[in-house]
C-alpha positions in Angstrom: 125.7 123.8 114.5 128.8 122.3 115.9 128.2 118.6 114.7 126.6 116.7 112.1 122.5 116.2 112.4 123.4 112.2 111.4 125.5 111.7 114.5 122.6 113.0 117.2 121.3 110.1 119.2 117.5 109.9 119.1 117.3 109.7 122.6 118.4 113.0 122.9 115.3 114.4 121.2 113.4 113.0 123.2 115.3 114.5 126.3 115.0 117.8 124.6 111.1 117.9 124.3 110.8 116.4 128.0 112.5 119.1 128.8 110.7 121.6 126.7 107.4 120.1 128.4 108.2 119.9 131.8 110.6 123.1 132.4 112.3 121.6 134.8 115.3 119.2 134.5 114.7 117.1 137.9 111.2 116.6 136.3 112.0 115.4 132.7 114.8 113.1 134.3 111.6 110.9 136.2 109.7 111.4 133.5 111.9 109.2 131.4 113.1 107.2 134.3 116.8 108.5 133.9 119.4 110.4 136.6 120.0 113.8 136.9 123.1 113.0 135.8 122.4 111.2 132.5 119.8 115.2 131.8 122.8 117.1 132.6 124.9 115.0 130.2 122.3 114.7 127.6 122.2 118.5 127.6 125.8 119.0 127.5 125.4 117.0 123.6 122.5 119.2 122.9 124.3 121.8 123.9 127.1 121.0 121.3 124.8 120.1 118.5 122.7 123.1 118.8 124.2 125.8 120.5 124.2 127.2 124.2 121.1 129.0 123.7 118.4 126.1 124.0 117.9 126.5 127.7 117.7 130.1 130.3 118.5 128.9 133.9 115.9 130.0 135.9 115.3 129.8 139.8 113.0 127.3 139.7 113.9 125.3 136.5 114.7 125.9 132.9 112.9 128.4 130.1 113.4 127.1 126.9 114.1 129.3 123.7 112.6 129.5 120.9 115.0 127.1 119.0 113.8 124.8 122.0 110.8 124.3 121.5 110.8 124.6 117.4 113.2 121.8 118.2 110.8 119.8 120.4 107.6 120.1 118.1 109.9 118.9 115.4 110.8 115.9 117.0 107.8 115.0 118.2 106.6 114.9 114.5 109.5 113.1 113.8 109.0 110.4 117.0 105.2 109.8 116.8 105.6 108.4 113.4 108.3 106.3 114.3 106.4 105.1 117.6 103.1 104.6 115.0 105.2 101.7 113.0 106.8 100.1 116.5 103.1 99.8 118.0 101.7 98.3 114.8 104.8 95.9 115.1 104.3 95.1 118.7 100.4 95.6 119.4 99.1 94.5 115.7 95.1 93.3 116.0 93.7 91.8 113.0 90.2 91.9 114.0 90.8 95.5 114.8 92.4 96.8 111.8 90.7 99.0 110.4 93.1 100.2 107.6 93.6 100.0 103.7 95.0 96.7 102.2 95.9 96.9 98.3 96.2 93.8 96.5 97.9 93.5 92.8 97.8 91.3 90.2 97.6 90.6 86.8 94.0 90.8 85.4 93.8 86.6 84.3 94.4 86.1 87.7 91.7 89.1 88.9 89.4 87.2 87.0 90.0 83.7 88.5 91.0 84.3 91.9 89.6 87.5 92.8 86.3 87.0 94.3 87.6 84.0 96.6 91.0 86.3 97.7 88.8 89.0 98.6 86.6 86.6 100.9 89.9 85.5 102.7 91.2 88.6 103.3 88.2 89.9 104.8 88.0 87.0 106.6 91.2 87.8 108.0 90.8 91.5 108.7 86.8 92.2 108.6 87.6 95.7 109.5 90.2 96.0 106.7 89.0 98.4 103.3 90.5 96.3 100.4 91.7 97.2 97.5 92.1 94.5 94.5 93.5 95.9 91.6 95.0 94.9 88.1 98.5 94.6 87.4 99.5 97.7 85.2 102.8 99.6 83.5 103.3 101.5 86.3 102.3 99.4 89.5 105.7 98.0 90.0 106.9 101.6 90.9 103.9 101.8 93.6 105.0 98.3 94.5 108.6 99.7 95.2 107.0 103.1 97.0 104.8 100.7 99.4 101.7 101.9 98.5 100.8 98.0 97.0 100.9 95.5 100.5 100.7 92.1 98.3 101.1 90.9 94.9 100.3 88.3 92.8 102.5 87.4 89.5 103.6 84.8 87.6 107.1 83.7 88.7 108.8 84.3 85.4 107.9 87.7 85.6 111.1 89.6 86.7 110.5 92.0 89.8 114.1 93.8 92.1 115.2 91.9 94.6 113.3 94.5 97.0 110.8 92.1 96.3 110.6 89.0 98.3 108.9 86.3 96.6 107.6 82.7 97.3 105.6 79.8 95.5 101.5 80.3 95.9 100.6 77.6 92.9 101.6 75.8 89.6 98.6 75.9 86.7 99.2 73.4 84.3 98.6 75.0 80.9 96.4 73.7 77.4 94.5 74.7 74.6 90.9 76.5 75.2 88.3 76.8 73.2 85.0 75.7 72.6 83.0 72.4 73.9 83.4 69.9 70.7 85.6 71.6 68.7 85.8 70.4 65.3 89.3 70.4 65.2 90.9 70.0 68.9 88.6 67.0 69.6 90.5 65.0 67.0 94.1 66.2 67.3 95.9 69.2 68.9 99.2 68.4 66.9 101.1 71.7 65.3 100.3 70.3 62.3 96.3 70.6 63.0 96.2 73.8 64.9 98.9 76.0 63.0 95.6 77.7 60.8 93.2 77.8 63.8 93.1 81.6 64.9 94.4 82.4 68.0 92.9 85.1 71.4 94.9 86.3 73.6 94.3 88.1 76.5 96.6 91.5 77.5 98.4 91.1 80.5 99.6 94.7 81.0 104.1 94.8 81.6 103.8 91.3 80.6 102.9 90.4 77.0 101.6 94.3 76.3 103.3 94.3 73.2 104.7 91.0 72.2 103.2 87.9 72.7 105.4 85.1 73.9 102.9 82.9 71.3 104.3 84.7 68.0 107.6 83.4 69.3 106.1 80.0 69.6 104.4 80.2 66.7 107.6 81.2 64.5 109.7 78.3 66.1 107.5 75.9 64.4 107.5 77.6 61.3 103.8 79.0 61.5 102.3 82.1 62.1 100.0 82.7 64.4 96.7 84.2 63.0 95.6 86.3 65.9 91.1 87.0 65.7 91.0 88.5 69.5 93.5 90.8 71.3 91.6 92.3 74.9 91.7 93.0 78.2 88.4 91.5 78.7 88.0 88.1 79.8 84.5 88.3 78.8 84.6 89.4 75.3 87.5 86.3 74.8 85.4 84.0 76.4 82.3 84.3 73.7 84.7 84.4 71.2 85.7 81.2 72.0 82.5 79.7 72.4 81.0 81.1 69.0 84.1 80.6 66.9 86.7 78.1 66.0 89.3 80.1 68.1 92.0 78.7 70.3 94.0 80.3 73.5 97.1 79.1 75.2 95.4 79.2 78.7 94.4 76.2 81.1 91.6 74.4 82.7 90.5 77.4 84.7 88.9 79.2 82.0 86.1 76.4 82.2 85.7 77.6 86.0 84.7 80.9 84.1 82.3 79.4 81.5 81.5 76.4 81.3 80.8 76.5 77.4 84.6 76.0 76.9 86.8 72.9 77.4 90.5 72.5 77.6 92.3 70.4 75.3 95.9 68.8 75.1 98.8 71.1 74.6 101.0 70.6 71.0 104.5 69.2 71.0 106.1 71.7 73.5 109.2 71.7 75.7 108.5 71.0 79.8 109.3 74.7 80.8 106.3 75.9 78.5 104.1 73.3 79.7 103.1 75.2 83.0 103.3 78.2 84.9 104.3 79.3 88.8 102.6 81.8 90.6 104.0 83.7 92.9 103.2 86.3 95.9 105.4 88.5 97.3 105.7 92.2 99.3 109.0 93.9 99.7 111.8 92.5 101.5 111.6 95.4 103.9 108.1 94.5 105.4 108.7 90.9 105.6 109.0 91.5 109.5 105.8 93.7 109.8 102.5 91.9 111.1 100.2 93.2 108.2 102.4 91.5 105.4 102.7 88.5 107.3 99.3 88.2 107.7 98.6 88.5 104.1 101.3 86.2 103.2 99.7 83.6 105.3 96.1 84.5 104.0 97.0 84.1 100.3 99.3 80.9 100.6 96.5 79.0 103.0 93.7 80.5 99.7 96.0 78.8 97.3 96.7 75.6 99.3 93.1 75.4 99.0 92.6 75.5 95.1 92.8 72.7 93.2 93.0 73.2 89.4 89.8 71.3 87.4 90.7 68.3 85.2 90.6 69.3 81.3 
């Protein structure tokens, strides 16, 4: 090959299979509503690119070789594709769809949010198979690979700036545990609290290993006495109820049970008092129907929700 693959206009590829089809140059030049001069031309560049043996003159048209039409079936698997994403661009029905949507997020908010996400989205695309899953170690990689469409994190968690991100909600945060508490119904002061044992609940790639409370905790001068590390919202949840357990979560937890109240935060500064939550797909979709779609979905869900009092 004379030139460089990189350089060859995609236009020509499409010349060449028109050609390869039709077997006649006067006949692929109306097919694509070009001149007979602009075929000649285009071949000339094929010519150059591939070498003079793509075409045998023949008395009523062209026979191609068999680098033709290798050549033509090859770009055709390389063109449909590429004329898949334009259409889904251009001709995108929501009430149509009929595709796969995955949804990420971290397992608190899977717990919360889910049920009435999933009931938007399929509001939005009835059609649409949906996949809600939890946020794990490796889900920013399929994030990255475009095999998540939309996720759902708290802002402070750090995501590449393939990611494009915006503001879904702000949850103010307190102490849970349960109705009555013997302690937190009198006083929710470090000084009150420090013994009290603590639950947590695993947010996998955010507090996995380390707790951001142990941190807290140790700035005070405390130790936090953790009873409850899980996964589970569940299991947490009757532990606080049947013990004198505390979390750092916020009012939504009562939405979950309603055996469990929230109580006033401790002495804390402003930044720890509350958390953002953001959505966000990668940067190169923001143009393509689907993600907007979502986008919109999720923001008009959240727009929606208004966080319980304590």
């Amino acid at each position: 090959m004379k030139n460089e693959l990189s350089e060859l206009d995609l236009n020509l590829l499409k010349l060449l299979k028109a050609v390869v089809e039709t077997r006649n140059t006067h006949s692929a030049a109306e097919q694509l509503g070009i001149s007979q001069t602009s075929v000649s031309r285009g071949l000339a560049k094929l010519r150059e690119t591939f070498g003079d043996q793509l075409f045998i003159r023949k008395a009523h048209g062209v026979e191609p070789s068999e680098l033709a039409e290798k050549l033509a079936e090859a770009a055709d698997e390389m063109l449909t594709p590429l004329q898949k994403v334009l259409d889904s661009y251009q001709q995108f029905e929501p009430l149509a769809f009929d595709g796969e949507v995955t949804v990420a997020m971290n397992i608190y908010f899977l717990e919360l949010f889910g049920d009435g996400l999933f009931s938007a989205i399929k509001h939005a695309l009835p059609n649409a198979s949906v996949k809600m899953v939890y946020w794990q170690e490796d889900t920013l990689s399929e994030v990255l690979s475009g095999h998540v469409d939309y996720l759902i994190h708290f802002a402070k968690f750090p995501l590449p700036q393939e990611v494009y991100q915006h503001k879904l909600h702000e949850i103010t945060l307190g102490l849970v545990a349960r109705r009555e508490h013997p302690v937190l119904s009198i006083s929710s002061d470090w000084e009150a609290i420090h013994h009290l044992p603590v639950t947590r609940l695993i947010i996998d790639g955010v507090n996995s290993k380390h707790s951001p409370i142990e941190a807290l905790y140790q700035s005070k001068g405390y130790q936090a006495q953790f009873s409850l590390v899980t996964h589970s919202v569940r299991i947490l949840l009757n532990q606080l109820k049947h013990s004198d357990a505390i979390m750092f979560g916020s009012s939504y937890m009562g939405t979950l049970d309603p055996e469990v109240s929230t109580y006033p935060l401790p002495l804390l500064p402003k930044e720890l008092r509350s958390l953002q939550v953001n959505g966000g797909y990668l940067q190169t979709k923001r143009g393509f129907p689907l993600n907007q779609l979502l986008h919109q979905t999720v923001q008009t869900f959240f727009d929606g929700v208004i966080q319980p009092e304590p």
